[in-house]
C-alpha positions in Angstrom: 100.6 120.2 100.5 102.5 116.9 101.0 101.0 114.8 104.6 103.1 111.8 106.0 101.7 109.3 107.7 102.9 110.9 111.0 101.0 114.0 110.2 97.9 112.0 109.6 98.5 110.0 112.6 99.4 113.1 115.0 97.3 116.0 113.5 94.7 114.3 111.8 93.3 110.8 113.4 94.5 110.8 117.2 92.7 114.0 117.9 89.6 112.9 116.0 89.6 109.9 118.0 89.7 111.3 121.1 87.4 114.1 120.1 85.3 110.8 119.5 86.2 109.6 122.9 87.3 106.1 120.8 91.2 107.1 121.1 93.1 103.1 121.3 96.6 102.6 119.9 94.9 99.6 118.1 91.9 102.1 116.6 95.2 104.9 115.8 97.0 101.8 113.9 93.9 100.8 112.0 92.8 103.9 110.7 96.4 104.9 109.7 96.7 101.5 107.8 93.5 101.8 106.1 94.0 105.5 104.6 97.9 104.7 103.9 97.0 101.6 102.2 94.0 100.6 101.2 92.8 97.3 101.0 91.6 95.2 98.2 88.7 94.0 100.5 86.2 95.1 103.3 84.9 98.5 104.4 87.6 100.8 103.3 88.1 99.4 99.7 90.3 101.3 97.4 88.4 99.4 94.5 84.6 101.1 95.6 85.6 104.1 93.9 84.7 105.9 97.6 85.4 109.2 98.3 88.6 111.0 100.8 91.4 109.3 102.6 89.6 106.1 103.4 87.4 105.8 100.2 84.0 105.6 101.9 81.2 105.3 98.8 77.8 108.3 99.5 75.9 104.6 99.8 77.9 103.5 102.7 78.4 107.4 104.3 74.5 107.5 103.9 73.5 104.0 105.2 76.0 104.8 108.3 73.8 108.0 108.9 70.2 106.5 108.3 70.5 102.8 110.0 73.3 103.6 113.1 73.7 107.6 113.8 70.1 108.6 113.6 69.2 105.8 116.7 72.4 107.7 118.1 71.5 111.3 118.7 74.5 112.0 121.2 77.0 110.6 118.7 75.5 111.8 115.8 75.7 115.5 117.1 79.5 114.8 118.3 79.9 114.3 114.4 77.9 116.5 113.3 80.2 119.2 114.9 83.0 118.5 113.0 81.1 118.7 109.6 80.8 122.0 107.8 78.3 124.3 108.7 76.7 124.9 105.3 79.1 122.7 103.1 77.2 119.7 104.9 74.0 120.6 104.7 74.2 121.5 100.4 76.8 118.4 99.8 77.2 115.9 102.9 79.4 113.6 100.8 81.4 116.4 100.2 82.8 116.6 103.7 84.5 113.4 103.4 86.6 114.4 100.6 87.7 118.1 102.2 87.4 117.1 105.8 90.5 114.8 107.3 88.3 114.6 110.8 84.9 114.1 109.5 86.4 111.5 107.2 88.2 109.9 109.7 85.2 110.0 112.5 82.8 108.1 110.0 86.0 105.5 109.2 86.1 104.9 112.9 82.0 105.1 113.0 81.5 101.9 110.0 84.6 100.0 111.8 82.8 99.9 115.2 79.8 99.1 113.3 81.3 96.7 111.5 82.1 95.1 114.6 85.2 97.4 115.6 89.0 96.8 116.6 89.8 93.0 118.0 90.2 92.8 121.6 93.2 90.7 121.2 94.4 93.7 118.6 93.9 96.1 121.5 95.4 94.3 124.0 98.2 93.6 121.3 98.7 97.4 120.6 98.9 98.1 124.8 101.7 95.4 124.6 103.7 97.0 122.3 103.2 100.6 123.4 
């Protein structure tokens, strides 16, 4: 199967974001740049060895659900449902190698715990929309 970066913009990360009730232009933008290319640097590192479309490492996908989604039950249950009923509970690593909107919810989840989008990138994004 061959994706373009439309259908991982359209079909894969817009809808998870707004599943995720996170849907910016600015968030869209950054997502898409981060599993289209990489960087050298920072949370999405194409050097960590990480696992999916945005090379998250199990340390990072488990840190994110020990230290920041279990003092969020809410959000952690609004991922939760887009993880694999039984894949997730054998293998939850797994899911962010098989699952585009899993993968891309925890992305969006270390970004806004990293300290999320700019507001001068958002208000950049509205500008150019």
């Amino acid at each position: 199967m061959y994706v373009t970066a439309d259908y991982l913009r359209d079909q894969v990360i817009r809808p998870t974001l707004k599943y995720m009730g996170a849907w910016t232009a600015a968030r869209e933008t950054f997502l898409l740049n981060a599993a289209v290319s990489a960087p050298d640097v920072g949370l999405f590192c194409a050097r960590t060895g990480g696992l999916g479309l945005f090379n998250i490492t199990a340390a990072q996908h488990r840190d994110l659900w020990d230290r920041y989604l279990a003092f969020n039950p809410d959000l952690a249950s609004r991922v939760r449902g887009l993880a694999s009923q039984r894949a997730f509970l054998s293998d939850p690593d797994a899911e962010l190698q098989t699952n585009l909107s899993y993968c891309t919810a925890i992305a969006w989840l270390m970004q806004q715990r990293a300290g999320g989008i700019s507001e001068q990138s958002e208000n950049a994004a509205r500008a150019s929309a």
